[in-house]
C-alpha positions, 0 to 999 in steps of 0.5 A: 630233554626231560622237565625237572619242574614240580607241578609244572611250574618254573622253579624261579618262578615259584620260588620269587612267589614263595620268597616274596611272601616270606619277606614281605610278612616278615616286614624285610622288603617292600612291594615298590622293592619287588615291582623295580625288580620286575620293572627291570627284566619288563623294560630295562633287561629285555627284550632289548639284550636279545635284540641286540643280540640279533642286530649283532649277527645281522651285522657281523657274520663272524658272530652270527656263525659263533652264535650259531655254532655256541650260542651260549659262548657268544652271548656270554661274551656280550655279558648276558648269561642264564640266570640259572646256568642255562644253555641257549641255542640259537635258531637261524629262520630263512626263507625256508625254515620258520622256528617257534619256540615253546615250553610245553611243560612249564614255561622255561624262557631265556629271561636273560635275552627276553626280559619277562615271558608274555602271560600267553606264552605260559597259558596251557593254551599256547603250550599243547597248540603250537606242537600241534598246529603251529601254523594255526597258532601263528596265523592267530598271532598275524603270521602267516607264512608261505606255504613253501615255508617249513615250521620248526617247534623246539621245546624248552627245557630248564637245561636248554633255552632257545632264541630265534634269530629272525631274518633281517628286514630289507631295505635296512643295508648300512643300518648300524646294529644300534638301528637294527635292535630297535626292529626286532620285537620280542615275538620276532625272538620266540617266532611268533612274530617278525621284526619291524618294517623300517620305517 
C-alpha cells in the first residue's frame, strides 16, 4: 500500500509539532499540558492495551480466531481504536513463523495498541535494515532465532497497522489474562522481541 506521507513524516506526528508551536506561542496551552499527554500514550495508553489485547487470545480462542479473522473488529470491541480510523491486522508467530513489523517510509504505529513507538523504530536505520536483513537486525535486538524459524516483515501503512501476537510462554497454564498481560513486552508486539519468562 502506498505512503500518503509529506516528507516521510507521520501526519499526527507533524501536526502535534506543528500544533504545539501554535498554541503554546499564543499562551493557550502549557508545556506540563503537552507532557500529561505524552505521559498518557508512554505509561498509561500503552504498551499495556495491546498487552491485554494479547493475554486475551492467549486466553480465549474464540477471540484469538476474531483477532485473527478481523483484528480491527476485535480490538474495537475491547474499546481500543485507531486514532485516525486505521485497520489493524493481527499477526500470529508460531514455531514456524516469526513476524517483524516495520514502517519503511515514516513510522506508521498502532499508537492505540503500543502506546508511543521506541525512537529506534523511527531511525532510518531500523527501517531499510529489517527488510533486508531482518535476522541481523533481531539478533542485535537479542533474538535470535532457530534457523528452521521463517521471518515475516510487513510494512505499515497510515491505512494498515500491524500487531504481532507473540506465542505465549510456557509454564504459564491457568494464568488469568491480567497475569499474562504483565509478560508481554511491547518489543514482543512488534517482534523485535519475546515475551517475559515467568518468573
Amino acid at each position: 500500500m502506498p505512503h500518503d506521507h509529506d516528507n516521510h513524516l507521520d501526519p499526527m506526528d507533524a501536526r502535534v509539532r506543528a500544533l504545539e508551536t501554535i498554541l503554546t506561542r499564543k499562551g493557550l496551552i502549557e508545556t506540563a499540558a503537552v507532557d500529561a499527554i505524552i505521559e498518557t500514550y508512554a505509561e498509561k495508553v500503552g504498551p499495556q492495551n495491546g498487552a491485554s489485547v494479547v493475554a486475551r487470545a492467549w486466553t480465549d480462542p474464540a477471540f484469538a480466531e476474531w483477532l485473527e479473522r478481523d483484528a480491527t473488529a476485535a480490538v474495537a470491541s475491547m474499546g481500543f481504536t485507531g486514532r485516525q480510523g486505521e485497520h489493524v491486522r493481527a499477526v500470529f508467530n508460531t514455531p514456524d513463523q516469526h513476524h517483524v513489523i516495520v514502517c519503511t517510509l515514516c513510522s506508521c504505529y498502532p499508537w492505540s495498541l503500543l502506546g508511543l513507538p521506541p525512537v529506534w523504530y523511527k531511525s532510518p536505520a531500523y527501517r531499510s535494515r529489517v527488510v533486508i536483513e531482518p535476522r541481523a537486525v533481531l539478533a542485535e535486538f537479542g533474538l535470535d532465532l532457530p534457523e528452521g524459524t521463517k521471518l515475516r516483515v510487513w510494512d505499515s501503512t497510515a491505512e494498515l497497522r500491524y500487531l504481532v501476537v507473540p506465542m505465549r510462554p510456557e509454564g504459564t497454564e491457568g494464568w488469568s489474562a491480567e497475569q499474562l498481560a504483565e509478560l508481554v513486552t511491547r518489543e514482543s508486539m512488534i517482534g523485535t522481541g519475546l515475551p517475559r519468562v515467568p518468573a
